[in-house]
C-alpha positions as a Markdown table, in Angstrom:
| # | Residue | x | y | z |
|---|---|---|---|---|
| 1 | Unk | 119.6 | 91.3 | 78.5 |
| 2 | Unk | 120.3 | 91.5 | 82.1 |
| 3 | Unk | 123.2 | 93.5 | 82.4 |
| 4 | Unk | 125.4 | 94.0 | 85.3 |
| 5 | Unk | 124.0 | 97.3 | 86.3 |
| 6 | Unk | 120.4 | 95.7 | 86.5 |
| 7 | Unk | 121.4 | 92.6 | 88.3 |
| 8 | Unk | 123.3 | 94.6 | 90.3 |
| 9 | Unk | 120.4 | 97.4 | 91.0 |
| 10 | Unk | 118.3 | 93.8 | 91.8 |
| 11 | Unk | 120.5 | 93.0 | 94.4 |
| 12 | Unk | 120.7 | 95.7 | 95.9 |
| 13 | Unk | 116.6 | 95.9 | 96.1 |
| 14 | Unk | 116.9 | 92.6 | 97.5 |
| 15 | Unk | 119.3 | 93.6 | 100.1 |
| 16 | Unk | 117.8 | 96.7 | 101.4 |
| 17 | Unk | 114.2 | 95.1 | 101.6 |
| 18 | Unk | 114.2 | 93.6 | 104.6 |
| 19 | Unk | 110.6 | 91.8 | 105.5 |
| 20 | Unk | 108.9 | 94.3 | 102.9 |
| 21 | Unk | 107.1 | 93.1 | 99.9 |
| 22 | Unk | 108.6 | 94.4 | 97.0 |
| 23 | Unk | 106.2 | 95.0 | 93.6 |
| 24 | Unk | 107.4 | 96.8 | 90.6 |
| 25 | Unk | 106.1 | 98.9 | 88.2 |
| 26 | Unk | 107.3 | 100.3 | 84.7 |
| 27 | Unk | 106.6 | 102.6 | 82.2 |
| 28 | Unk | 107.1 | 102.7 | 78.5 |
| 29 | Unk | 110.8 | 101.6 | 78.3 |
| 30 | Unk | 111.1 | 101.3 | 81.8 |
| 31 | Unk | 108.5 | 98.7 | 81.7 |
| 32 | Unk | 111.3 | 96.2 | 80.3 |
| 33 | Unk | 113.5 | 97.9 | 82.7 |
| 34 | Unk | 111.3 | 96.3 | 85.5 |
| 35 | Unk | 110.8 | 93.2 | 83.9 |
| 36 | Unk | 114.4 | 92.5 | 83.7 |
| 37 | Unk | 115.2 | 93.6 | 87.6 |
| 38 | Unk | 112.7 | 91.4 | 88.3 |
| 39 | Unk | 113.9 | 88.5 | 86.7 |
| 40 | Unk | 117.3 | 88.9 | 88.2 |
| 41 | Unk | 115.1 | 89.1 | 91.9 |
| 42 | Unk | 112.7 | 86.2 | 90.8 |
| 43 | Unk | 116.2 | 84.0 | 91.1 |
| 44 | Unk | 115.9 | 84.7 | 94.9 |
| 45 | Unk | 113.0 | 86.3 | 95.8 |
| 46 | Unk | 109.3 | 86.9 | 93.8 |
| 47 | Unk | 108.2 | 90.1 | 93.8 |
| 48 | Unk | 105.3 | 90.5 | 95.0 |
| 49 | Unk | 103.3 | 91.9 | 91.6 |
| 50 | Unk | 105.0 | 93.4 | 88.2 |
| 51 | Unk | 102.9 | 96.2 | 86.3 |
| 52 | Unk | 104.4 | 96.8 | 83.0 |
| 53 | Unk | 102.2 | 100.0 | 81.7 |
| 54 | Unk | 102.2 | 100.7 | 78.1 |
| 55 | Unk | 105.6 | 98.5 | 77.8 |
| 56 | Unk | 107.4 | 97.5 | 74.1 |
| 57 | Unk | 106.2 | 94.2 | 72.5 |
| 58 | Unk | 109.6 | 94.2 | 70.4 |
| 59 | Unk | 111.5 | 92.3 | 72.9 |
| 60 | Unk | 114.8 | 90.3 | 72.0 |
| 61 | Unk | 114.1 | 86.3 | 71.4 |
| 62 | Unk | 115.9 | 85.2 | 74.5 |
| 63 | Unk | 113.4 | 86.8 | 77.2 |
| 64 | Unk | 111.1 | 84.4 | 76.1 |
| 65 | Unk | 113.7 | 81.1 | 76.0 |
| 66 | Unk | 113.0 | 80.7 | 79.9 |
| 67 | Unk | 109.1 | 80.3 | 80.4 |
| 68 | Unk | 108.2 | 81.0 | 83.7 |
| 69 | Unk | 111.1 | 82.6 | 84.8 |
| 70 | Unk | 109.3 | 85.5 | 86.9 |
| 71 | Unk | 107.9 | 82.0 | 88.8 |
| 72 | Unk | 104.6 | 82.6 | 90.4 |
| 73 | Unk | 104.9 | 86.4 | 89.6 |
| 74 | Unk | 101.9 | 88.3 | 89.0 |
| 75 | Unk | 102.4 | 90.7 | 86.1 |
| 76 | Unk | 99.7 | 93.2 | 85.2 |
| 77 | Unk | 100.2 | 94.7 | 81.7 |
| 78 | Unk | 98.1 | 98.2 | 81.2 |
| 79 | Unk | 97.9 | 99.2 | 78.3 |
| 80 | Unk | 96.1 | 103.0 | 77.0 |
| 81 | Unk | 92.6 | 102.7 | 75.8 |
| 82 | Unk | 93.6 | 103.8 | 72.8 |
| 83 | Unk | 96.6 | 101.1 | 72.0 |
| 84 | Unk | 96.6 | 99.3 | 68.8 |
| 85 | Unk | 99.2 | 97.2 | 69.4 |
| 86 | Unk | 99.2 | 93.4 | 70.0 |
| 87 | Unk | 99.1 | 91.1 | 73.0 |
| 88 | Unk | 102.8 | 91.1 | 75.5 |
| 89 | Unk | 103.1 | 87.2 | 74.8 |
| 90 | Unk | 106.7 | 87.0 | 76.1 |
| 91 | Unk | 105.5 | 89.0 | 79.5 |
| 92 | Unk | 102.9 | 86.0 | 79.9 |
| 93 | Unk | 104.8 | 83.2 | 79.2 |
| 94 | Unk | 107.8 | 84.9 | 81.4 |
| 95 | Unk | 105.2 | 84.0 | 84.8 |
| 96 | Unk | 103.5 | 81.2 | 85.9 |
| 97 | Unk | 101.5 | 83.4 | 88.0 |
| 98 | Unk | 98.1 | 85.3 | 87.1 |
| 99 | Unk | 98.7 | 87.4 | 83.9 |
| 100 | Unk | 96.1 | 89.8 | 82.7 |
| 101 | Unk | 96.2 | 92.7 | 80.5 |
| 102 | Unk | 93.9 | 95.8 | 80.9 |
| 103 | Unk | 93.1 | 99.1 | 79.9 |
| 104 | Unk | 93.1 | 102.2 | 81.7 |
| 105 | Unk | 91.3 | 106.1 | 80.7 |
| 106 | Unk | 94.3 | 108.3 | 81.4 |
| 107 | Unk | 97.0 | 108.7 | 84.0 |
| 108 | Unk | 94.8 | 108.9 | 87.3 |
| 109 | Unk | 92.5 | 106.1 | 86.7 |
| 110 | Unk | 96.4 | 104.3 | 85.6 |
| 111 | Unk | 97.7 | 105.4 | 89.2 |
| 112 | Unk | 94.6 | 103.8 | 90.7 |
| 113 | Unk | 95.0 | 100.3 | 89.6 |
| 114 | Unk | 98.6 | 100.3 | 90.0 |
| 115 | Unk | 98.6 | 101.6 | 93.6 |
């Protein structure tokens, strides 16, 4: 799940970030993208807030075998008001941090709560 070329694109984050908070955000397929980097960087450093827009609920079985792995994470998971699909259980249980799922109209009012 985390390859090398996310570890290593973690790292690197980590590296490069000086005293700067460091939040991440994904979309669609990217959202597991971000999830996974941030994993890797929750082994040294938390980031300061995941936001996992619109991300897939299919997720392999073993990123849920380490619950609260993203630490004291916050993760944010928007979904589009017009989703139909079920609840990210294996984002929440990844952060023992404040989890909360919401909805957003279209992209700009998505920008808004995510910046």
């Amino acid at each position: 799940e985390n390859s090398s070329v996310t570890a290593s694109f973690a790292k690197e984050l980590l590296a490069s970030r000086g005293q700067d908070e460091v939040a991440l955000v994904g979309l669609g397929t990217g959202a597991f993208v971000a999830f996974s980097i941030a994993r890797v960087m929750a082994e040294e450093y938390v980031p300061a807030g995941l936001w996992l827009v619109n991300p897939p609920l299919g997720l392999p079985a073993s990123s849920s075998l380490m619950p609260g792995v993203l630490k004291d994470c916050p993760v944010t998971h928007l979904v589009d008001k017009d989703s139909t699909y079920g609840p990210g259980w294996r984002y929440e249980v990844a952060t023992c941090g404040p989890f909360c799922v919401a909805t957003y109209e279209d992209v700009s009012d998505m920008v808004k709560r995510v910046v």
